[in-house]
DRENMARFI-790561 format. One record per residue: chain; residue number from 1; x, y, z of N, C-alpha, C, O in turn. Coordinates in steps of 0.2 Angstrom, whole numbers, plus 5000, padded with zeros to 4 digits. Example, Ala and Ser with C-alpha at 12.3 -4.5 7.8 and 13.67 -1.06 7.14 Angstrom:
<atoms>
+----+-----+------+------+------+-------+-------+-------+------+------+------+------+------+------+
: ch :   i : n_xx : n_yy : n_zz : ca_xx : ca_yy : ca_zz : c_xx : c_yy : c_zz : o_xx : o_yy : o_zz :
+----+-----+------+------+------+-------+-------+-------+------+------+------+------+------+------+
:  A :   1 : 5066 : 4972 : 5039 :  5062 :  4978 :  5039 : 5066 : 4984 : 5039 : 5071 : 4983 : 5042 :
:  A :   2 : 5064 : 4989 : 5035 :  5068 :  4995 :  5036 : 5064 : 5000 : 5039 : 5067 : 5006 : 5040 :
+----+-----+------+------+------+-------+-------+-------+------+------+------+------+------+------+
</atoms>
This chain:
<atoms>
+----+-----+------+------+------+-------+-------+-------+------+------+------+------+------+------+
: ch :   i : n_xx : n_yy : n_zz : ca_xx : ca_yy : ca_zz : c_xx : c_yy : c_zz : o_xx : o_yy : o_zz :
+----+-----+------+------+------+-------+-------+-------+------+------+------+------+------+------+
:  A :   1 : 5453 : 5402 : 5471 :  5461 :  5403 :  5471 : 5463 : 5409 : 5467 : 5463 : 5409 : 5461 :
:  A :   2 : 5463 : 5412 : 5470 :  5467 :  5422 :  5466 : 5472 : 5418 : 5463 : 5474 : 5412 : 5465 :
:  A :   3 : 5473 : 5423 : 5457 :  5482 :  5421 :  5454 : 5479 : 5427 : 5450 : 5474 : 5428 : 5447 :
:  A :   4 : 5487 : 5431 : 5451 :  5489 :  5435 :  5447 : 5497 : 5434 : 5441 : 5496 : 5432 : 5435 :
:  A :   5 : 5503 : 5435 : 5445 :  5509 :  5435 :  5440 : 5510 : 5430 : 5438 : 5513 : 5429 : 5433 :
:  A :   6 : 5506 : 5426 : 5443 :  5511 :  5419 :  5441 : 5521 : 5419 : 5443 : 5525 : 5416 : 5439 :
:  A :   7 : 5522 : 5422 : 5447 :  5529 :  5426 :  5450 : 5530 : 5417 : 5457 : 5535 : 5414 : 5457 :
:  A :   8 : 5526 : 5418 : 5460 :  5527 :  5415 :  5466 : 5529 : 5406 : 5464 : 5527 : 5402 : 5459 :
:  A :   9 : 5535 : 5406 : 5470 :  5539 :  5399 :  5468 : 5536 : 5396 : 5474 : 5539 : 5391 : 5476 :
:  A :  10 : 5531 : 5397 : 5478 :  5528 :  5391 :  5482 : 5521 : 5388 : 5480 : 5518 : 5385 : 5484 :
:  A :  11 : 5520 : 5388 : 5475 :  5513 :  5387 :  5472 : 5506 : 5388 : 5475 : 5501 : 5384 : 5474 :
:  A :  12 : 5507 : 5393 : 5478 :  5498 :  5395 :  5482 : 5494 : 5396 : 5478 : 5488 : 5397 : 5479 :
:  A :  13 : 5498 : 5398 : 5469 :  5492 :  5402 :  5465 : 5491 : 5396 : 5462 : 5487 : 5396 : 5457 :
:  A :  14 : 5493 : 5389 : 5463 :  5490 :  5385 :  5458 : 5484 : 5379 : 5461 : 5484 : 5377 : 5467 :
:  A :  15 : 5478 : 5379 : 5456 :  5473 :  5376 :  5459 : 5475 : 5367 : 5462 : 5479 : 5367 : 5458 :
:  A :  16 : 5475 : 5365 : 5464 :  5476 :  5357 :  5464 : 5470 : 5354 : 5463 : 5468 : 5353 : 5457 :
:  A :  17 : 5466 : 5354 : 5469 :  5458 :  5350 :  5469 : 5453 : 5352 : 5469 : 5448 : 5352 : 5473 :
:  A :  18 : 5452 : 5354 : 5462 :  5446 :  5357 :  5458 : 5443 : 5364 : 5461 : 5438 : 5367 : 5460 :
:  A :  19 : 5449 : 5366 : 5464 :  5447 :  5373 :  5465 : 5445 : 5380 : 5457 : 5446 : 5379 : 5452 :
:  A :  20 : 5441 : 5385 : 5460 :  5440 :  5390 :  5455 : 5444 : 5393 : 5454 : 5447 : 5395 : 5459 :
:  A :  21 : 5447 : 5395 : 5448 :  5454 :  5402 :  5447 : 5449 : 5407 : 5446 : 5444 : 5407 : 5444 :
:  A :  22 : 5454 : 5413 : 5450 :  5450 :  5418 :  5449 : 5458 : 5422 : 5446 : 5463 : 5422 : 5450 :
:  A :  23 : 5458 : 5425 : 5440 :  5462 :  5427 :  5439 : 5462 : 5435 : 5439 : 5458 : 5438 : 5436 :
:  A :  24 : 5466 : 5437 : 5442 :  5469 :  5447 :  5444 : 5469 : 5451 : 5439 : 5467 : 5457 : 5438 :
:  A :  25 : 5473 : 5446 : 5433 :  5477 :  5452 :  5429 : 5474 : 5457 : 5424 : 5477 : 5460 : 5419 :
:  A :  26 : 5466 : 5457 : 5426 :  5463 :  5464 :  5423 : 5462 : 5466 : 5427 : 5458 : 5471 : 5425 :
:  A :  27 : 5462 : 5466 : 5436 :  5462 :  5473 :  5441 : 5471 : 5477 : 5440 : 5476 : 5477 : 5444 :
:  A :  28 : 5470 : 5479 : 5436 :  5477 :  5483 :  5434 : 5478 : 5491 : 5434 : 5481 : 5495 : 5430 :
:  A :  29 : 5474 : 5493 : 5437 :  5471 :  5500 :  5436 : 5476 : 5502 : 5444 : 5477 : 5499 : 5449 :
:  A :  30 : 5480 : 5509 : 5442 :  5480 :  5512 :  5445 : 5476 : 5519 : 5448 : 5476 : 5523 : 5444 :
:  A :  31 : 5473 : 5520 : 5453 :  5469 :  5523 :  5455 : 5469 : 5529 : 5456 : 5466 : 5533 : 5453 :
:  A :  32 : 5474 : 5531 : 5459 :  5475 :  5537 :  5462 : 5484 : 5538 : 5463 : 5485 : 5532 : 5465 :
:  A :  33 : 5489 : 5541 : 5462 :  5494 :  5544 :  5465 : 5494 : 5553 : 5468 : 5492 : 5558 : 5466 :
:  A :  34 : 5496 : 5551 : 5472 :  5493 :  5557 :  5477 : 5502 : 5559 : 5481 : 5504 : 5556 : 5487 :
:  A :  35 : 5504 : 5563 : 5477 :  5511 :  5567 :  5478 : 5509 : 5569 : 5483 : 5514 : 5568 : 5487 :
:  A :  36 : 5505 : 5572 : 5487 :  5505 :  5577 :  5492 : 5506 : 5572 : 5498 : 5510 : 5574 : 5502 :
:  A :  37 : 5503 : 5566 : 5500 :  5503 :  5560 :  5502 : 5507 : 5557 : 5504 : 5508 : 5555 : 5510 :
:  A :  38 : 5513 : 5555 : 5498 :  5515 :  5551 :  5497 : 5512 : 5545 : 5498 : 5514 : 5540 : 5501 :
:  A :  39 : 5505 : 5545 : 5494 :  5500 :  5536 :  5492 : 5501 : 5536 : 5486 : 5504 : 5540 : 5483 :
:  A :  40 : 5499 : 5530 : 5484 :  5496 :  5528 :  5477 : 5490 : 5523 : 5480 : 5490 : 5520 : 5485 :
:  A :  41 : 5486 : 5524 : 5475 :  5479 :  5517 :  5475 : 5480 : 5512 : 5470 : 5477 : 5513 : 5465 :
:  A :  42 : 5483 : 5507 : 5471 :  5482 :  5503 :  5466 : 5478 : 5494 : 5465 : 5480 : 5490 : 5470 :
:  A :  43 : 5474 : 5492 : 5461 :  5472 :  5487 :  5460 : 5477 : 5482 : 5461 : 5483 : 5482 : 5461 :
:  A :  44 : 5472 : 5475 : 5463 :  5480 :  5469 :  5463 : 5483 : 5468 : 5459 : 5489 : 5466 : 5459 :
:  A :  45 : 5480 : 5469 : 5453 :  5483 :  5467 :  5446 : 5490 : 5470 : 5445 : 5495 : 5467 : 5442 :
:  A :  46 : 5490 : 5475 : 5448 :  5495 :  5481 :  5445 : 5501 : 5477 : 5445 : 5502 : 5472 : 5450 :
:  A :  47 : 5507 : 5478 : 5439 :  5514 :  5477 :  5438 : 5516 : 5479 : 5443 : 5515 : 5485 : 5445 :
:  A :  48 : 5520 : 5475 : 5447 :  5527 :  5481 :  5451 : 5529 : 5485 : 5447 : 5529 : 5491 : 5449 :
:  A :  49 : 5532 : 5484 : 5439 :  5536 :  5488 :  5438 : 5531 : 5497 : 5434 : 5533 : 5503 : 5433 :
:  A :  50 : 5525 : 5493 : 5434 :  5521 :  5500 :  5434 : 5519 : 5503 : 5440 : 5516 : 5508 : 5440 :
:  A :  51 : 5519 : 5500 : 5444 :  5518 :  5505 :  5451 : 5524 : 5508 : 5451 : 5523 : 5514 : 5451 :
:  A :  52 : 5530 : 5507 : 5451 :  5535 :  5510 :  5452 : 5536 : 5516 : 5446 : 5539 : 5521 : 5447 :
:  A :  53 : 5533 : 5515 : 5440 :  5534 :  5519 :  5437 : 5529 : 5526 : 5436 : 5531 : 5531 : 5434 :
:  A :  54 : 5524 : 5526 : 5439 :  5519 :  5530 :  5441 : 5520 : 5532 : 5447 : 5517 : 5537 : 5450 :
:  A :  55 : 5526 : 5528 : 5451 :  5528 :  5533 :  5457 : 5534 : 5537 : 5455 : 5537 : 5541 : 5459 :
:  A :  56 : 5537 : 5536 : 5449 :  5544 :  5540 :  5446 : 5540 : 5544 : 5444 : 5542 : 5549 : 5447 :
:  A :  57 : 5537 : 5544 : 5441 :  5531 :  5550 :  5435 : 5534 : 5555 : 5439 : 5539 : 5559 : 5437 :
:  A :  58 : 5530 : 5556 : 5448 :  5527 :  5563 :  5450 : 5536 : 5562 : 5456 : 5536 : 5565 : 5461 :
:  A :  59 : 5539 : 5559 : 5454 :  5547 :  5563 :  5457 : 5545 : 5555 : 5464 : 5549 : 5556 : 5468 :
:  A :  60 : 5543 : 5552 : 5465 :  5543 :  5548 :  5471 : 5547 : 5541 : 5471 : 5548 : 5540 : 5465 :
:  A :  61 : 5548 : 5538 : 5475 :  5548 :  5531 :  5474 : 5546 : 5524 : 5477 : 5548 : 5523 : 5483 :
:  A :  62 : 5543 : 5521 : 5474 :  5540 :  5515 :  5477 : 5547 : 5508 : 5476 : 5550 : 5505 : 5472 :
:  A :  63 : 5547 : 5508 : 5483 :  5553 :  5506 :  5484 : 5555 : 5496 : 5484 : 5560 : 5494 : 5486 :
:  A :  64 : 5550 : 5494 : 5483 :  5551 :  5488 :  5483 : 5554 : 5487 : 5475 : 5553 : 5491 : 5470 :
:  A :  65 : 5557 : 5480 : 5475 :  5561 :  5480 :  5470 : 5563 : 5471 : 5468 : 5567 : 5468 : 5471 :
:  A :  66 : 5560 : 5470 : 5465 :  5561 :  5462 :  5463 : 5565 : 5458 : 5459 : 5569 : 5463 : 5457 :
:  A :  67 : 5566 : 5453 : 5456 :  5568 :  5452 :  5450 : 5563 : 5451 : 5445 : 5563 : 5451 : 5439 :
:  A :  68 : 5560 : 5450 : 5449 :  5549 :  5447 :  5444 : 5547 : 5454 : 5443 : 5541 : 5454 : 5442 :
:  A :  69 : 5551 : 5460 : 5443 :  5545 :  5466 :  5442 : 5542 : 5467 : 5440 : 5537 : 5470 : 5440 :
:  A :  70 : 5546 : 5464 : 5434 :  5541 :  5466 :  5426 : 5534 : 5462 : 5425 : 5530 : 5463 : 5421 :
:  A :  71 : 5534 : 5457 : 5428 :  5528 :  5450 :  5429 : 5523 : 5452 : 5437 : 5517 : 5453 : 5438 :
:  A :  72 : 5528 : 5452 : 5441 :  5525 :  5452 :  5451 : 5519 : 5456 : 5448 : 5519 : 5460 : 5443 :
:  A :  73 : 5513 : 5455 : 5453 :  5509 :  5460 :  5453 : 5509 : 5462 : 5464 : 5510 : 5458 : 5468 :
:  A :  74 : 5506 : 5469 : 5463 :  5505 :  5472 :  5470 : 5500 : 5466 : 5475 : 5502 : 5465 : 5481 :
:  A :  75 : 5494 : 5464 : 5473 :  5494 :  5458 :  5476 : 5496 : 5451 : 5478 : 5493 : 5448 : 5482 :
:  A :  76 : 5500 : 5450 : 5474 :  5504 :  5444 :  5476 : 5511 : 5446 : 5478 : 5514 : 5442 : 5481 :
:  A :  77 : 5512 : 5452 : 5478 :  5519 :  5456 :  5482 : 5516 : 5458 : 5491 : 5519 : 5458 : 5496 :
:  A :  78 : 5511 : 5459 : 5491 :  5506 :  5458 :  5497 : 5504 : 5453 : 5501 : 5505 : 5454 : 5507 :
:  A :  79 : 5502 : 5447 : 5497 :  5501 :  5442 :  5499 : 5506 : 5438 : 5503 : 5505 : 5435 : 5508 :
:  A :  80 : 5512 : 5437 : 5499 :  5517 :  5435 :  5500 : 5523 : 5439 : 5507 : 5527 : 5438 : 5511 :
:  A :  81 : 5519 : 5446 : 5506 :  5525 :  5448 :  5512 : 5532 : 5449 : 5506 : 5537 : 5446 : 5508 :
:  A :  82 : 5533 : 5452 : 5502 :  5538 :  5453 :  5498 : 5543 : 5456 : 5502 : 5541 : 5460 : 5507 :
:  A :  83 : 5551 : 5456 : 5500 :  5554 :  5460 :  5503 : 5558 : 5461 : 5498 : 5555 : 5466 : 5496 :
:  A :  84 : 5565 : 5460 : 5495 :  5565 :  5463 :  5490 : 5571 : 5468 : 5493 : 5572 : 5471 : 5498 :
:  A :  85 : 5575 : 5468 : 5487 :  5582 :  5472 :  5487 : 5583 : 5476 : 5491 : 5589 : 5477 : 5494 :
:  A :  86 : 5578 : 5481 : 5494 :  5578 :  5488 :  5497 : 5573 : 5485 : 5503 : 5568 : 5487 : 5502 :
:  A :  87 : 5573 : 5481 : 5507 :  5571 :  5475 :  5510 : 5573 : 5481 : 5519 : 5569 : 5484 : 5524 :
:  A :  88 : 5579 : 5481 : 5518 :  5584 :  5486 :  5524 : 5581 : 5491 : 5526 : 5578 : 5493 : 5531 :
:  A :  89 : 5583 : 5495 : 5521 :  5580 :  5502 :  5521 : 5573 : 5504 : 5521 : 5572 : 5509 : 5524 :
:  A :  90 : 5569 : 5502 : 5518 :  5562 :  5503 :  5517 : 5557 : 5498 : 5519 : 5551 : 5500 : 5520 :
:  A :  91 : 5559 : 5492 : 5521 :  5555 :  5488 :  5523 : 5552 : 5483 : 5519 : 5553 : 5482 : 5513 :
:  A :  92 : 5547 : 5479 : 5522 :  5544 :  5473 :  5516 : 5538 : 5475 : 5512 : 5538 : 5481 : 5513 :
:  A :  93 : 5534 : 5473 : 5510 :  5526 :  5474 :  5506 : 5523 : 5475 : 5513 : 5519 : 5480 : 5512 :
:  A :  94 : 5523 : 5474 : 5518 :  5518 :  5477 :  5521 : 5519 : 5483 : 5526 : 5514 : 5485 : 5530 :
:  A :  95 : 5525 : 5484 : 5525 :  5526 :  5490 :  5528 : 5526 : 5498 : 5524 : 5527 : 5504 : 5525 :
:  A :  96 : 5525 : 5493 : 5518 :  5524 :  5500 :  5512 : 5515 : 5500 : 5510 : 5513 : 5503 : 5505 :
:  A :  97 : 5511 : 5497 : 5514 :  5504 :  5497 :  5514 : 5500 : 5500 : 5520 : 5501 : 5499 : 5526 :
:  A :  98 : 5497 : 5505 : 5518 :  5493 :  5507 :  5523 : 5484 : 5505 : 5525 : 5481 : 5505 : 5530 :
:  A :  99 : 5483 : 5504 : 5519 :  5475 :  5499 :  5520 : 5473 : 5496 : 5514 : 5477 : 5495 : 5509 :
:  A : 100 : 5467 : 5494 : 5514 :  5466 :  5488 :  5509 : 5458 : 5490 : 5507 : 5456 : 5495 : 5510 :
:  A : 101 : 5455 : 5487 : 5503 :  5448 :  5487 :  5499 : 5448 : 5480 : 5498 : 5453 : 5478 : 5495 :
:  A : 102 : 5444 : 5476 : 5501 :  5444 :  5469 :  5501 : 5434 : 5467 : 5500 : 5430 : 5469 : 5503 :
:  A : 103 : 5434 : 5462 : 5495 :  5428 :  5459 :  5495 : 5429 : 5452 : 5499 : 5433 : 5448 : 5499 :
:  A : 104 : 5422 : 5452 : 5503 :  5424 :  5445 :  5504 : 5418 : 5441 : 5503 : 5412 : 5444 : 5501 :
:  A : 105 : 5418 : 5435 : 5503 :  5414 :  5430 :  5498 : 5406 : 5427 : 5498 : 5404 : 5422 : 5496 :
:  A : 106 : 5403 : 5434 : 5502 :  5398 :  5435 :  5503 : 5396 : 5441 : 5499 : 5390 : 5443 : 5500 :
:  A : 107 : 5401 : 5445 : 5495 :  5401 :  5451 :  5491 : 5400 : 5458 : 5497 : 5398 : 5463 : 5495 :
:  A : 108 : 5401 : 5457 : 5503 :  5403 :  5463 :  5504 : 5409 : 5465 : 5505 : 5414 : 5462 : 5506 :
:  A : 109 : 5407 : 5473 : 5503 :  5417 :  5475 :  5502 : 5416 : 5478 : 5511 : 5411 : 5479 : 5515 :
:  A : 110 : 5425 : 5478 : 5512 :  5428 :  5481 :  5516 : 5431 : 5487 : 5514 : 5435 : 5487 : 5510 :
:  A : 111 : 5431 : 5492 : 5517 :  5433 :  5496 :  5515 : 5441 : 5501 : 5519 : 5441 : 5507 : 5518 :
:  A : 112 : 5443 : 5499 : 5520 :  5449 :  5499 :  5523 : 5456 : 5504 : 5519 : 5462 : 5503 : 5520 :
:  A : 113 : 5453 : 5509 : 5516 :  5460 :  5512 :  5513 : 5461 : 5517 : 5517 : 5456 : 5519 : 5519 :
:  A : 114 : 5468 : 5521 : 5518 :  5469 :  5526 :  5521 : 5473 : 5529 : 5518 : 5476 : 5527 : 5513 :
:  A : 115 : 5475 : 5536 : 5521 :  5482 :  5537 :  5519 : 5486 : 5541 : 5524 : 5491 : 5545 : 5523 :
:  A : 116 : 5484 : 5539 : 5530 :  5489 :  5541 :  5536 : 5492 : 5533 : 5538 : 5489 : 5528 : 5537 :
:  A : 117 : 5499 : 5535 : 5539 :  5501 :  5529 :  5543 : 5498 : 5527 : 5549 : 5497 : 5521 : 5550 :
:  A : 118 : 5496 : 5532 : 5554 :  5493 :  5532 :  5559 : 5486 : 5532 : 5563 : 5484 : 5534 : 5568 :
:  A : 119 : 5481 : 5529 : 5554 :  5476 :  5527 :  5558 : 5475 : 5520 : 5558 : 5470 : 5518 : 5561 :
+----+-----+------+------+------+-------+-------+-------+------+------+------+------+------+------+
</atoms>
């Protein structure tokens, strides 16, 4: 069972029946911010409100916008399909995602990042 913010009000991040917690909140590295792009790379752990802040750095903005920002993390803003204030105009968590790096539970990775919308 992932859990990161601890933000989400349907309870998917809590164990019930003896499941394993795997807890996010030291994948918190931001990876890459890439102004030419307009990407960022970041870990699930990552704060919303530090992704937004490393996309203010280099003049940009990461436009999702919560009341948990200071707690949400980018994977559980993912997971859930977030939408959030700027909902209209920018769209939800997965419309501001272009690929993923995902392990699956056999330890291979997937390797899925991009930085075109259009592949």
């Amino acid at each position: 069972m992932p859990q990161g913010g601890n933000t989400g009000l349907v309870g998917g991040q809590i164990p019930l029946d003896g499941e394993l917690l795997l807890s996010l909140t030291r994948l918190d590295k931001i990876r890459e911010v890439d102004p030419a792009s307009n990407t960022m790379t970041c870990e699930a752990g990552v704060v919303l409100a530090k992704a937004q802040a490393a996309a203010a750095d280099v003049d940009r903005l990461f436009p999702l916008s919560l009341g948990a920002e200071g707690r949400c993390t980018i994977g559980g803003n993912l997971s859930t399909n977030a939408g959030g204030t700027a909902a209209l105009a920018y769209g939800i968590a997965r419309d501001l995602m272009l690929g993923l790096e995902v392990v699956l539970a056999d330890g291979r990775i997937l390797q899925l990042l991009q930085k075109l919308k259009k592949d």
